[in-house]
C-alpha positions as CSV (number, residue, x, y, z in Angstrom):
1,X,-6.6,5.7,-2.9
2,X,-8.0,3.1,-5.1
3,X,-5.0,2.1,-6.4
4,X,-3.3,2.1,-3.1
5,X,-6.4,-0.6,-2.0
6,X,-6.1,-2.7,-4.8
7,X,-2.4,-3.6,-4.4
8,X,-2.5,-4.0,-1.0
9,X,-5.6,-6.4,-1.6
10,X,-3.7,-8.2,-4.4
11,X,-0.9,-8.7,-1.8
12,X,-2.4,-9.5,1.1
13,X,-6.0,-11.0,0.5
14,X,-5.1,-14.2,-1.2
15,X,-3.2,-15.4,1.5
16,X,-5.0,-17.5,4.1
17,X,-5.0,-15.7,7.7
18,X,-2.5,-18.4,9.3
19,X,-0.2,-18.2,6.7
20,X,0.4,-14.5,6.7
21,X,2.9,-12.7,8.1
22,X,2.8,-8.8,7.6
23,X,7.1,-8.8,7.4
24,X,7.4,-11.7,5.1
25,X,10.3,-10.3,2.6
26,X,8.4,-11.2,-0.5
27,X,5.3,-8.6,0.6
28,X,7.9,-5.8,1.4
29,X,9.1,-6.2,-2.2
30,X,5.9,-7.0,-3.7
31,X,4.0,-3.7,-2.5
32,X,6.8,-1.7,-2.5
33,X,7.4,-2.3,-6.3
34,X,3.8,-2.1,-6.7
35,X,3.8,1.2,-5.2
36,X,6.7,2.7,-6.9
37,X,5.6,2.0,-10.3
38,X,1.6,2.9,-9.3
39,X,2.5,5.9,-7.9
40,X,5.6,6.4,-11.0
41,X,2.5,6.9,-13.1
42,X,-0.1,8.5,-11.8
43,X,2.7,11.6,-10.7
44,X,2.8,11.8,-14.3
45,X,-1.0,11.7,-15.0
46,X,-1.3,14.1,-11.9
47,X,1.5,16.4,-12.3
48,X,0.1,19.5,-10.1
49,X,-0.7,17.4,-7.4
50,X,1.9,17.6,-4.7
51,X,4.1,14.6,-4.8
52,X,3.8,14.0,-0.9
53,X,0.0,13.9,-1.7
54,X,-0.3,10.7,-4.2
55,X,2.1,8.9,-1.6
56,X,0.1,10.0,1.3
57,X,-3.4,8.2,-0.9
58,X,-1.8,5.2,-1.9
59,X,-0.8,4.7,1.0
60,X,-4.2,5.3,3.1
61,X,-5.6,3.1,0.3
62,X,-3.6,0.3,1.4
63,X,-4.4,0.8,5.0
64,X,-7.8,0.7,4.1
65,X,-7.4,-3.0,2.2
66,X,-5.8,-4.2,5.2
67,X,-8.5,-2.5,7.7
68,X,-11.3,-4.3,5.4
69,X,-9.4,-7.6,5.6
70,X,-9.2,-7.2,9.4
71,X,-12.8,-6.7,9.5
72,X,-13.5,-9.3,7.4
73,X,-11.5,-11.9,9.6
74,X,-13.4,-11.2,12.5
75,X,-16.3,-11.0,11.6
76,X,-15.7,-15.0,9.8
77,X,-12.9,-16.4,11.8
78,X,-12.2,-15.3,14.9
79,X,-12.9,-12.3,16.8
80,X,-10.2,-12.6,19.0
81,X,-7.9,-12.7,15.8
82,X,-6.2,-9.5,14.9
83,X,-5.5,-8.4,18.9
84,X,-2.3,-6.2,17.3
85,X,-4.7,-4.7,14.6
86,X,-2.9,-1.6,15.0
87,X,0.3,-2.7,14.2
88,X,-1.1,-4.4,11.7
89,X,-2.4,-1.0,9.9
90,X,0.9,0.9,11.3
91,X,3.3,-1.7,9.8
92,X,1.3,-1.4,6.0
93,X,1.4,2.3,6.1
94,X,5.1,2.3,7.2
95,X,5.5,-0.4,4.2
96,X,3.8,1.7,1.4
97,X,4.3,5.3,2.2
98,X,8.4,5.3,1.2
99,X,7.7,3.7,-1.4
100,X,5.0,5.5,-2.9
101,X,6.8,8.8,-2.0
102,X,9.8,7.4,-3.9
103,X,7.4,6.5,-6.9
104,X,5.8,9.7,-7.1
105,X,9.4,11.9,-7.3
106,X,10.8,9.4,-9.5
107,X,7.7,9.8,-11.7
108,X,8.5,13.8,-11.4
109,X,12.1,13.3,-12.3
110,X,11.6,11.2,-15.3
111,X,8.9,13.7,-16.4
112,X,11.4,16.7,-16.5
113,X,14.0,14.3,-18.2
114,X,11.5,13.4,-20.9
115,X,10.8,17.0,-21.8
């Protein structure tokens, strides 16, 4: 989960909250590489843990980063701020899961190959 919260945060926190836009094509890319090659390794590292499992984390972990960002802006900026807050979280999850699920049997594959 960690790793799921620090790519999402390296994503999404450094952009300013009237700038961002949760399906810019750049972010798609970004995390979904990100979580590909996170989750590419740590199916290798983690090779009994069920593949549906490490996607599942990374991808609550970057729901988390995105639930502490919405926090955060509402508690500084605006309260009224994030009124689709749930979409918000919905639309990450949607974003990182495939990914990550596609990292973590990739991982698995190229582990068998390497043997």
């Amino acid at each position: 989960m960690l790793s799921g919260l620090t790519s999402s945060a390296i994503v999404y926190w450094p952009v300013s909250y009237s700038e961002l836009s949760m399906m810019d094509k750049s972010n798609w890319l970004v995390l979904g590489l990100i979580s590909i090659i996170i989750t590419m390794l740590l199916s290798r590292f983690f090779i009994r843990q069920k593949k549906i499992l490490l996607a599942l984390y990374f991808s609550l972990g970057a729901t988390l980063a995105i639930l502490l960002r919405i926090q955060y802006d509402t508690i500084t900026i605006d309260s009224s701020s994030h009124n689709l807050a749930l979409i918000e979280i919905l639309i990450v999850f949607f974003q990182s899961f495939p990914a990550a699920l596609l990292g973590a049997y990739l991982g698995k594959f190229i582990g068998r190959k390497s043997k």
